[in-house]
C-alpha positions in Angstrom: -27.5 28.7 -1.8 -24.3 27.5 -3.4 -22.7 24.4 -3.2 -19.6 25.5 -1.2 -22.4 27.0 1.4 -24.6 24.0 1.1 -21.3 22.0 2.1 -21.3 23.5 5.1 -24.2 22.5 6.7 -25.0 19.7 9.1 -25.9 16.4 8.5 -29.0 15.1 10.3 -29.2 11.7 12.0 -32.5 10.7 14.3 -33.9 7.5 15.7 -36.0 6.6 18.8 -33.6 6.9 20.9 -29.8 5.9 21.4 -29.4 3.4 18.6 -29.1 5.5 16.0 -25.8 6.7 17.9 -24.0 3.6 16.4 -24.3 4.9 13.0 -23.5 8.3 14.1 -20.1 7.0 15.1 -19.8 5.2 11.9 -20.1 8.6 9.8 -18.2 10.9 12.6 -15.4 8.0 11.8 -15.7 8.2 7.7 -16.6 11.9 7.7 -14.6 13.9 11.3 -15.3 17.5 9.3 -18.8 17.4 9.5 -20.9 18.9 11.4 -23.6 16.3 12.7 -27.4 17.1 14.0 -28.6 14.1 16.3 -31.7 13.6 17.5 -33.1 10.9 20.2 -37.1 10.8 20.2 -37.0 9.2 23.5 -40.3 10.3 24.9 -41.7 8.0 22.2 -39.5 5.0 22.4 -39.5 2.0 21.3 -40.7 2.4 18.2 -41.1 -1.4 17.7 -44.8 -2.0 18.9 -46.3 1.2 17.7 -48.0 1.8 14.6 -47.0 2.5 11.3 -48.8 5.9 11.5 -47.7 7.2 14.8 -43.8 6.3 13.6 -44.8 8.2 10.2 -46.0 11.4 12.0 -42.7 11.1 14.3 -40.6 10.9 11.8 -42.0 13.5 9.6 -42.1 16.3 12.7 -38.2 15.1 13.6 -37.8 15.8 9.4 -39.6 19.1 9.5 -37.0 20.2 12.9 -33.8 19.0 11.6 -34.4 20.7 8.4 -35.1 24.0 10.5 -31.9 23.2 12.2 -29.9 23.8 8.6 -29.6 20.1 8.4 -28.3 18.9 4.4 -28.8 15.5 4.6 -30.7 13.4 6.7 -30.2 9.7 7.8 -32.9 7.7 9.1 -30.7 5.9 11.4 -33.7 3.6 12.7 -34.8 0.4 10.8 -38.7 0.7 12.1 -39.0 4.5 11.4 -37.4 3.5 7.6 -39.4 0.5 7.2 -42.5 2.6 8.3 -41.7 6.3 7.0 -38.7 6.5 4.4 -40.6 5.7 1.1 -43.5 8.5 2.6 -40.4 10.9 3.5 -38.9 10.9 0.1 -42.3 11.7 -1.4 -42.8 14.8 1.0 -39.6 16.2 0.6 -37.9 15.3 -2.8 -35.4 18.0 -2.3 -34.3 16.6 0.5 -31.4 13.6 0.5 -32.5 10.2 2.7 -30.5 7.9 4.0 -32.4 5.1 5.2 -31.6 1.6 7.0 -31.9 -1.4 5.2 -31.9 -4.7 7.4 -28.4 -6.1 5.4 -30.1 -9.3 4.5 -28.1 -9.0 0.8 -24.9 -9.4 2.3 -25.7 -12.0 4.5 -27.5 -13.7 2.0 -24.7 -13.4 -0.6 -21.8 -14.7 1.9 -23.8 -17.2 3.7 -22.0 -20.8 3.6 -25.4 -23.1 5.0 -27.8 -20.9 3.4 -29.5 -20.0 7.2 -29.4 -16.2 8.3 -30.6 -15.2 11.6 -32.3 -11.3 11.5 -33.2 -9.7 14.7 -35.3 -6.9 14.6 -38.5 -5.3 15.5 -42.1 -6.6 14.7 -42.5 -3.0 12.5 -39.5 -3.6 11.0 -41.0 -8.0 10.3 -44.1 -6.1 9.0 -42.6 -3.6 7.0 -42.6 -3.6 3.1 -38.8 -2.3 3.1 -37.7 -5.7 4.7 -40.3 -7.7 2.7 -38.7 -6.4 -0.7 -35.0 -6.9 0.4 -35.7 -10.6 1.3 -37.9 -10.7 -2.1 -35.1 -9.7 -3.9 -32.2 -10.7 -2.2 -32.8 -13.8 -0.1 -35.5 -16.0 -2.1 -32.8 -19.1 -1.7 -31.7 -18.2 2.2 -33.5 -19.7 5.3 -34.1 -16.7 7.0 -35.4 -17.2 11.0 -36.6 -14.3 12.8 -36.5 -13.2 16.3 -37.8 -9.3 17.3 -36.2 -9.7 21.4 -39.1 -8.2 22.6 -37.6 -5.9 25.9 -34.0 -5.6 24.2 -34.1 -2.2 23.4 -35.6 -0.7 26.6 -32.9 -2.3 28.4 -30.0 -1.2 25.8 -31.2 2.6 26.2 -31.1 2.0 30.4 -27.5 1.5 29.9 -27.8 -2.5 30.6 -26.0 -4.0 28.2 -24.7 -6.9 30.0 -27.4 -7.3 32.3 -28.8 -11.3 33.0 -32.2 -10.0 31.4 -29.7 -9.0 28.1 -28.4 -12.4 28.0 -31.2 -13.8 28.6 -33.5 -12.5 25.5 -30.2 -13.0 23.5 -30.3 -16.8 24.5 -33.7 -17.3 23.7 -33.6 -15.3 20.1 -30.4 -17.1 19.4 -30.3 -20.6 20.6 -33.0 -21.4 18.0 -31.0 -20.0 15.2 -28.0 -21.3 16.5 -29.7 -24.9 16.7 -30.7 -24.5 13.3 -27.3 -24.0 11.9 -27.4 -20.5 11.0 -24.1 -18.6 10.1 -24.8 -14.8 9.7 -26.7 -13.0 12.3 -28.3 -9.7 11.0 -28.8 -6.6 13.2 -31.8 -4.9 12.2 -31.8 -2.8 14.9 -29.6 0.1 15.2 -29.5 -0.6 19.3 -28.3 -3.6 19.0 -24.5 -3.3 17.9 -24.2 -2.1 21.6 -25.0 -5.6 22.6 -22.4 -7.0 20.0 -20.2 -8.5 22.5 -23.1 -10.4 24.3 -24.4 -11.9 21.0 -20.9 -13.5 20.1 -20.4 -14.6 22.8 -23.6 -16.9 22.4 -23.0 -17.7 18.7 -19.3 -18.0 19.3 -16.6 -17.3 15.9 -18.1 -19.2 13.4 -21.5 -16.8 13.0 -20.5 -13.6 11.3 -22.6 -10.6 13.1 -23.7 -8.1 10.2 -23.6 -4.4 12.0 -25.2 -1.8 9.3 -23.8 1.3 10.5 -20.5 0.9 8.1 -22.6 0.7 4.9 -24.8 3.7 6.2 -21.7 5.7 6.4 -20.9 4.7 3.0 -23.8 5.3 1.5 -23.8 9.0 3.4 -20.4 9.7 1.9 -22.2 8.5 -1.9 -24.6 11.0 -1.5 -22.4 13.9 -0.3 -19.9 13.6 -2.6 -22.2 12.9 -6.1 -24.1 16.8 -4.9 -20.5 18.0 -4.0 -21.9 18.7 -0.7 -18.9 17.4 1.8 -17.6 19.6 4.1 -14.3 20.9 3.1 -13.2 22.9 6.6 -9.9 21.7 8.7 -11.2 21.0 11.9 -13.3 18.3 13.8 -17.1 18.9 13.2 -19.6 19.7 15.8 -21.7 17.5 17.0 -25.4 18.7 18.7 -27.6 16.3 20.3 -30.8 16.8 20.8 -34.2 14.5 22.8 -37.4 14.6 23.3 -36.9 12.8 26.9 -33.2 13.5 28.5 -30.4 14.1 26.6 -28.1 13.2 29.2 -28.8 9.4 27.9 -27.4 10.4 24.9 -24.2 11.8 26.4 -23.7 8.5 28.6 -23.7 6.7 25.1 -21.9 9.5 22.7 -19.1 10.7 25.2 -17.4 13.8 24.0 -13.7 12.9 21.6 -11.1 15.0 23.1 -11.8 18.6 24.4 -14.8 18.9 22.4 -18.0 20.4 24.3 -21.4 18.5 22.8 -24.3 21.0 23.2 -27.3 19.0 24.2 -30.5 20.3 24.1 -33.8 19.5 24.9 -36.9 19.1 23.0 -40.8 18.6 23.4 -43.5 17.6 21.4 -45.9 20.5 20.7 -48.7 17.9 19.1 -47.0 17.0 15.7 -44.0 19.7 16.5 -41.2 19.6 18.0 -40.2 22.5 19.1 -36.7 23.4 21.6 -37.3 23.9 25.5 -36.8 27.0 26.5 -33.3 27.3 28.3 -32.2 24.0 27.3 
């Protein structure tokens, strides 16, 4: 297949369930004229408290779909499934382009002004070696304190995002950090930018709130661009979304732009397989 054809095909996104659509948004923004693949594994969320195999073999049957789907680029736009699968991903498919989130602990490190950065995030994220080397490299002088808000992203994909039990496991994730003089929260969590007015309200202007999905976008356009692989129509990509659960969650969160008509389809989980329902 030839570049220009290549350039035509879809970029894949998938996470757990509607986080990942935050970054989606940040690439539709950077990149309108491609077409985009996302996929919500929502009869498997949260990720968070499972184990590092289960989110491997997820993630390697939502690879093996999207990649059936025409898909030229995929973007691992969870932090547990990259934390737990990306490095494993990479080796499987080295033909294949990753993007992958990184909790941003080097920017926050590097702009900090009382050397205290607040990271919430889930425990597989806290375990994984992806956030272990960033803060090796990155934040070896930084106070980093950690909260995972167990409960925060069941009630973000319910559509609660400024329910009492929110602000509640924002207060007690924050209040610590904020009592420790922290400046910088980091959200290492691609659901939690849709709870990025709650959180500043609780830390208030002076904490900077690091949301990832800008760099990933970045990053996506790197990638593109360095295998000449951007898509060079006129018009406004299409976007498919596609979950394991109900995609109508995904269409509360990712509301069509303009007159554009988002197919949404639906998907099970044939034991490591997904495969499409029929008539969905």
């Amino acid at each position: 297949m030839d570049k220009k054809a290549r350039g035509q095909q879809p970029i894949g996104i998938f996470d757990s369930g509607v986080g990942g659509l935050s970054v989606m948004r940040a690439i539709r923004q950077e990149l309108p004229h491609e077409d985009i693949l996302y996929l919500g594994d929502q009869a498997h969320i949260p990720y968070g408290p499972r184990s590092k195999a289960q989110i491997k073999a997820f993630s390697f049957g939502i690879t093996q779909f999207l990649l059936t789907q025409g898909a030229k680029l995929i973007v691992v736009a969870c932090n547990t499934a990259s934390g737990a699968a990306l490095y494993a991903l990479r080796d499987a498919f080295p033909d294949v382009l990753f993007v992958g989130m990184e909790p941003a602990v080097k920017p926050a490190a590097e702009t900090t002004r009382t050397g205290k950065v607040g990271v919430l995030a889930t425990p597989t994220t806290f375990a994984g070696d992806l956030y272990a080397s960033v803060v090796e490299r990155f934040a070896r002088d930084v106070s980093i304190y950690k909260s995972n808000c167990p409960g925060l992203v069941e009630l973000i994909e319910a559509g609660a995002l400024d329910s009492p039990e929110v602000h509640r496991i924002l207060e007690e994730a924050l209040s610590p950090m904020m009592d420790a003089e922290i400046d910088t929260v980091v959200l290492g969590c691609t659901h939690y930018p849709f709870v990025i007015p709650v959180i500043e309200a609780i830390t208030g202007p002076s904490v900077r709130t690091i949301d990832p999905a800008p760099a990933i976008a970045r990053q996506t356009i790197r990638l593109l661009s360095k295998g000449h692989m951007l898509n060079q129509q006129d018009s406004q990509g299409n976007l498919q979304l596609f979950s394991s659960s109900d995609p109508q969650k995904l269409i509360q969160f990712s509301p069509p732009s303009h007159d554009e008509e988002t197919s949404v389809n639906r998907l099970t989980w044939n034991g490591e397989t997904l495969c499409l329902v029929d008539g969905a």
